[in-house]
C-alpha positions, 0 to 999 in steps of 0.5 A: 102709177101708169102714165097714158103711153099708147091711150088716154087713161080714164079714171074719177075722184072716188066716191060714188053713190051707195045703195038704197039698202046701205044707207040706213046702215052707214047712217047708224054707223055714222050716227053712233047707234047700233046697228047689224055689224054682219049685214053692213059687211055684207052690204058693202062687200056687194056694193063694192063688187057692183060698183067696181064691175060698173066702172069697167062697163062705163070704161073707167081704167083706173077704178076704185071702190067708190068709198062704199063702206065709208060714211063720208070722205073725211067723217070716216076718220071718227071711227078710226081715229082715237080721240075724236068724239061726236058733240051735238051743237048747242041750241042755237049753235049749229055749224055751218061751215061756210056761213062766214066765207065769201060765197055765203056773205055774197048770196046769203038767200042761196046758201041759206035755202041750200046748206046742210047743218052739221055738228063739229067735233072736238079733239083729244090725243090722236091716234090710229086704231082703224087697222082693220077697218082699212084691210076690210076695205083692201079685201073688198076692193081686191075680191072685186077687181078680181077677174076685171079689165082695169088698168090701174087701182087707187083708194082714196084717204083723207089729207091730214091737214083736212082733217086739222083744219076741219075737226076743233083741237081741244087737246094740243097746245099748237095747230102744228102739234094737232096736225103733227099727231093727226099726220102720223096717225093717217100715215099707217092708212096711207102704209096700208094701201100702198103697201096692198098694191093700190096706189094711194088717192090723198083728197083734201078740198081745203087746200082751195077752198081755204080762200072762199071761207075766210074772207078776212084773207088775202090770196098771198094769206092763203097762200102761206097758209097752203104751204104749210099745209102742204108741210104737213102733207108731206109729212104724213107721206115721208117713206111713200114714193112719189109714184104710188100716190096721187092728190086730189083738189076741188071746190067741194060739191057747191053748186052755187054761184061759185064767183069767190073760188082761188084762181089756179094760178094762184096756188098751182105752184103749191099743189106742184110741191106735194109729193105726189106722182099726179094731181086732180083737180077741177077743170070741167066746170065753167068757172075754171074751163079756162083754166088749161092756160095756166099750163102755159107758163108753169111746167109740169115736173118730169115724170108727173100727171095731171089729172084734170077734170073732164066731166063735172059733178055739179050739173046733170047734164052730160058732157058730149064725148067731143067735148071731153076729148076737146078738153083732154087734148087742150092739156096733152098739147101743153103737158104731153099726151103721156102726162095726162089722164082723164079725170072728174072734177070731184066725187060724186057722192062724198056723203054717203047719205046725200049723192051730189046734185048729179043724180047717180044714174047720170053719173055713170053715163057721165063715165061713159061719156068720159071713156068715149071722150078719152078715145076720141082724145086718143084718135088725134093725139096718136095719129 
């Protein structure tokens, strides 16, 4: 993994918006109905094309395939995963993730106007078949940065213990057993991509966000939870070098009051415990900005990154490049300018059926600003 030696280095969290013509298709797919097999390839090739050659325009230097061919950051795993099954909710029954959290019992109206419905999943004997579904991907991604600019390249995969704490265990007697299988399974993906050259992105939101949805828990409740979960992580990651995988954070893509999150502080000391070469995390939204000063009392490990959040997902405004560089060199004076590479608070489409509430063509203006923040930083912090 390359640290920021002569520059700050630009990257993102991966997902970015598909194109119009794509969605119909990843919607069948993600839905269970036929669809045309030849022409989803297809589709997706190109858009992977696209969407890499557009990153290296925007100046990005760590690039990805923006997640084109996946119908979600974590909903993939249905396609590729042995007993996973779609189950329709009963009437009356419909899931809403975050109905009991802290957030939605404090601004029921908001949440109410606001959240999607989905369906949960029920779960058997866990195992990995999506084998060719991830060398498609890594041909995909290696046709496209052929020829380009770039510094570095990552492809995000979902953590094991999302997908446990997400996805109903209707099979295994214990959630260390579901989360055991669901980790060994998840491991030949992450194999697969280090194995291809890339470095390794594991995203898990829940390692956070545990706290606003479980209202009834205390921090140090979460806490204990986090670290097993952190277990598991490591688990799934035994064999893989520290330096070929990175770990992704975040608040998800609410867009709401947000007054109920986990304080980094709080849970920082955990996340240092993955074993990962660098950690992502929110740091441009305003409920968490302040949050460089948690850098002043914890050390960062040698020869770890941080990649903090310099552009947000949640707002279409774009962030002046000083203003970007102002964050940068907040974290490089407390970490060393090497340790850090500029980043993005969260994906910018983790559905591939519903961008985030920051409209796609903003986003790559918000990459641009990104890369012109990450010059500037670079300006002050080598001269």
């Amino acid at each position: 993994m390359n640290h920021s030696t002569q520059r700050i280095l630009t990257t993102h969290v991966g997902s970015l918006a598909r194109p119009d013509a794509l969605l119909p298709l990843l919607r069948l797919k993600e839905q269970g109905q036929p669809y045309d097999g030849e022409e989803l390839a297809r589709q997706v090739r190109e858009a992977v094309t696209d969407v890499v050659r557009k990153q290296v325009e925007a100046g990005v230097d760590i690039v990805t395939d923006g997640e084109q061919g996946k119908s979600g950051f974590f909903t993939y795993v249905i396609e590729r995963f042995n007993g996973f099954e779609r189950k329709l909710p009963s009437p009356g029954k419909e899931m809403r993730p975050r109905s009991a959290g802290r957030e939605y019992l404090a601004f029921p109206d908001y949440y109410a106007w606001s959240e999607r419905i989905a369906a949960p999943f029920g779960g058997r004997s866990v195992s990995y078949k999506g084998h060719a579904a991830v060398q498609t991907d890594i041909a995909n991604l290696k046709a496209a940065i052929a020829g380009r600019a770039y510094e570095d390249v990552f492809m995000p995969a979902i953590a094991s213990s999302y997908v446990a704490a997400t996805f109903a265990n209707e099979y295994y007697r214990t959630l260390e057993e579901y989360e055991q299988a669901v980790s060994d399974a998840l491991r030949e993906e992450y194999q697969a991509i280090v194995a291809a050259g890339f470095i390794l992105q594991i995203d898990d939101p829940r390692l956070v966000t545990y706290y606003m949805m479980h209202p009834e828990l205390s921090v140090e409740d979460c806490r204990k939870w986090a670290e097993k979960r952190v277990e598991a992580i490591n688990y799934s990651l035994r064999g893989i070098a520290p330096e070929k995988v990175r770990f992704h954070t975040c608040y998800s893509i609410d867009v709401g009051p947000r007054i109920h999150e986990m304080d980094l502080k709080d849970i920082v000391d955990i996340i240092l415990k993955i074993n990962a070469g660098a950690y992502s995390f929110e740091a441009a939204n305003p409920r968490h900005e302040h949050e460089y000063h948690v850098f002043e009392g914890v050390k960062l490990p040698a020869g770890k990154i941080l990649i903090p959040g310099v552009i947000s997902h949640t707002t279409n405004l774009v962030e002046h490049p000083e203003l970007v560089a102002e964050r940068i060199v907040r974290f490089a004076k407390l970490v060393g300018r090497e340790n850090v590479i500029a980043g993005a608070d969260c994906g910018f489409a983790a559905s591939a059926l519903r961008f985030n509430d920051t409209h796609p063509s903003v986003a790559w203006l918000k990459f641009a600003a990104l890369a012109e923040g990450a010059r500037l930083a670079t300006k002050q912090l080598w001269n």
